[in-house]
C-alpha positions as CSV (number, residue, x, y, z in Angstrom):
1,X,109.1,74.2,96.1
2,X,107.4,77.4,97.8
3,X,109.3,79.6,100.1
4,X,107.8,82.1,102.3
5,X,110.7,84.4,104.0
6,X,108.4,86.8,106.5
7,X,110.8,89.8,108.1
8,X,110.3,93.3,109.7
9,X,108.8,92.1,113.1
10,X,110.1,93.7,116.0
11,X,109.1,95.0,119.3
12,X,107.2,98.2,119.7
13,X,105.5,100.7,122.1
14,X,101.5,100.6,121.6
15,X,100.7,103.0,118.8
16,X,103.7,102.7,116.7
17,X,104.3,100.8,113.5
18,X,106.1,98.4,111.8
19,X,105.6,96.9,108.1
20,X,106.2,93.3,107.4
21,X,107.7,91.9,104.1
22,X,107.3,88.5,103.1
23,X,109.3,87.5,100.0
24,X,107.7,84.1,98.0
25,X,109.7,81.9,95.7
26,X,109.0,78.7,94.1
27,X,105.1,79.7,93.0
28,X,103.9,82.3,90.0
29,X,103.0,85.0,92.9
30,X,100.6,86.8,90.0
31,X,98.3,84.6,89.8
32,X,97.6,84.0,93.5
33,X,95.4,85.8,96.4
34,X,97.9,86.6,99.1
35,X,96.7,86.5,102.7
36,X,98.4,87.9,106.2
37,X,97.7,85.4,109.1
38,X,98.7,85.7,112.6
39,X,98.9,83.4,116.1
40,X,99.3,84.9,119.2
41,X,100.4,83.0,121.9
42,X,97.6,80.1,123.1
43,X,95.6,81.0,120.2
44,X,95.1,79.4,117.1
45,X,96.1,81.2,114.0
46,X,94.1,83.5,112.0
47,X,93.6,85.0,108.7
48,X,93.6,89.3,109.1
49,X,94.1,90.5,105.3
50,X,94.1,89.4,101.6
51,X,94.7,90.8,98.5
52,X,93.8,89.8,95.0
53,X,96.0,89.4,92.0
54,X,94.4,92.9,91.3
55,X,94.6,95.1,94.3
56,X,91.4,94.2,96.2
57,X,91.9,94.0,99.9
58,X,89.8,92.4,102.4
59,X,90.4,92.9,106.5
60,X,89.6,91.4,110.1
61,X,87.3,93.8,111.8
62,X,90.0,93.7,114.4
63,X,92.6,95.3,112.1
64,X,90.7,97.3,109.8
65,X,91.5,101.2,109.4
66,X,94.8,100.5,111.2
67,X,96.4,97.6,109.0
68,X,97.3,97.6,105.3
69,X,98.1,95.0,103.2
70,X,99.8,95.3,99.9
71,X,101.7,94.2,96.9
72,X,104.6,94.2,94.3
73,X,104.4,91.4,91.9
74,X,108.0,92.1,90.0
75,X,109.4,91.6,93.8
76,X,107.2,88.4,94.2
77,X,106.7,90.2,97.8
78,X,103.4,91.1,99.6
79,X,103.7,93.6,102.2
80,X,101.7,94.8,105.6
81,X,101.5,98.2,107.0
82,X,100.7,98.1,110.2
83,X,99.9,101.6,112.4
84,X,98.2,102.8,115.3
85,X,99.4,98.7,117.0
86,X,98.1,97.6,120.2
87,X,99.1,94.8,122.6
88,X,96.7,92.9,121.3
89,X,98.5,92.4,118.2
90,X,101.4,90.7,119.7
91,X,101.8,87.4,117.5
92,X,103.8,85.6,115.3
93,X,102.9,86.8,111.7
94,X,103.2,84.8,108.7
95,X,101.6,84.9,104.8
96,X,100.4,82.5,102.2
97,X,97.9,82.0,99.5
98,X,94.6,82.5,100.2
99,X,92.6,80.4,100.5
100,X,95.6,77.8,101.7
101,X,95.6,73.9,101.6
102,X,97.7,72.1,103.8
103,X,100.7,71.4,101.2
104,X,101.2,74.7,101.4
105,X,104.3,74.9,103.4
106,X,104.3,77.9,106.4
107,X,107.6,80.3,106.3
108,X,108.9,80.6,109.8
109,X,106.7,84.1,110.5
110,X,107.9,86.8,112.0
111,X,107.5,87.8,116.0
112,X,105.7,91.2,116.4
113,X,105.6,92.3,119.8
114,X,103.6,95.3,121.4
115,X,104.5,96.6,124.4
116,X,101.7,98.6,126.8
């Protein structure tokens, strides 16, 4: 059974950062894409950054240059760097394969907050 465990949210001032940590269990995390989503409140969730089984990274124009997303495949943990954060990043984080299908359980995210 997969298990997504998302940590390192928080609440912060606009243009300070936080990295997120999500540890999976329960799938051979090598061999998959891992994605960041995010849904802020009223708002459906969305997909922001992926990275392959080798490094490549893709990015939501909203997030690019200030968001990085990364990877340690001996933790089985994908990780996201996020700087420079803005009230409009205030959401609920969470990550999964990419791309996901629904059996593929959500972890319980993790609340990052950015005060103006």
């Amino acid at each position: 059974q997969v298990q997504l465990v998302e940590s390192g949210g928080g609440l912060v001032q606009a243009g300070g950062s936080l990295r997120l940590s999500c540890a999976a269990s329960g799938i051979d995390f090598r061999i998959w894409t891992m994605g960041w989503y995010r849904q802020a409140p009223g708002k459906q969730r969305e997909l922001v950054a992926t990275i392959t089984t080798g490094g490549s990274t893709n990015y939501a124009d909203s997030i690019k240059g200030r968001f990085t997303i990364s990877r340690d495949n001996a933790k089985n943990t994908v990780y996201l760097q996020m700087n420079s954060l803005k009230p409009e990043d205030t959401a609920v984080y969470y990550c999964n394969k990419f791309p996901r299908t629904p059996w593929d359980a959500w972890g319980q995210g993790t609340l990052v907050t950015v005060s103006s």
